[in-house]
C-alpha positions as CSV (number, residue, x, y, z in Angstrom):
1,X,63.0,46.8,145.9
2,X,65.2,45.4,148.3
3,X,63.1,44.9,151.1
4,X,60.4,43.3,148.8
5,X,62.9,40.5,147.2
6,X,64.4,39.8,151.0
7,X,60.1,39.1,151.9
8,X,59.6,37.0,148.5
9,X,62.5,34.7,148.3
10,X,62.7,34.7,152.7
11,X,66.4,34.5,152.5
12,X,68.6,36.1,155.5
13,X,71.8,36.7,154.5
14,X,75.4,35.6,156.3
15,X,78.8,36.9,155.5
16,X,81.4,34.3,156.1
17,X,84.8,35.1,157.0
18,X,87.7,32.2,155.4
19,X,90.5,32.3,158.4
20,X,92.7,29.9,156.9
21,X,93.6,28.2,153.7
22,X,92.3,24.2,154.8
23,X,88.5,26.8,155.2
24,X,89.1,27.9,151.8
25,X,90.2,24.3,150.3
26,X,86.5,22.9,152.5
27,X,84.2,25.6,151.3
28,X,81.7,24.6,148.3
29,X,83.4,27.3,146.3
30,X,85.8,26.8,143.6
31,X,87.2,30.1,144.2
32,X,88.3,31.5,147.8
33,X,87.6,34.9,147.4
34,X,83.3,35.2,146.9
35,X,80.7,33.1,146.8
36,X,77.3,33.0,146.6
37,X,75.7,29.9,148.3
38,X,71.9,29.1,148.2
39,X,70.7,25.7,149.5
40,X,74.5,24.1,149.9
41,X,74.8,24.9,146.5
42,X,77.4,27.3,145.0
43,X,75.2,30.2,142.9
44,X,77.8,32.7,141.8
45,X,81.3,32.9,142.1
46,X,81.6,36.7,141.9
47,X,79.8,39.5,142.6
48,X,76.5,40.0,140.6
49,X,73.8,42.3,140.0
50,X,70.5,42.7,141.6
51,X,69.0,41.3,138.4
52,X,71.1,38.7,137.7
53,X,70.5,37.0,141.2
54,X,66.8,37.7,140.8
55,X,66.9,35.7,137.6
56,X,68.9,32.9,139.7
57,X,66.5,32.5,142.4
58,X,63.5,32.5,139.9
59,X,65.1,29.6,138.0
60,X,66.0,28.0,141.5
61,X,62.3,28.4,143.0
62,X,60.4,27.1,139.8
């Protein structure tokens, strides 16, 4: 399932580490411990399931 949602929505993932508090206060996220960003746009701000960000992307790609 995995494989087949990274081919249909084309989306490589990146992990970004926050070094310093001024990173944190810059990010697009309101929080500065997760966050899900799609398209400079803040998507989740915690952890979610496989379904819910399924159902986010749909909505997105429409």
């Amino acid at each position: 399932m995995r494989l087949q949602r990274k081919k249909e929505y084309g989306l490589k993932p990146e992990i970004i580490s926050l070094k310093s508090s001024e990173e944190a206060q810059n990010s697009p996220c309101p929080f500065g411990t997760f966050c899900m960003i799609y398209d400079g746009k803040a998507i989740a701000h915690h952890p979610i399931s496989n379904k819910r960000f399924m159902n986010i992307m749909d909505k997105i790609l429409k």
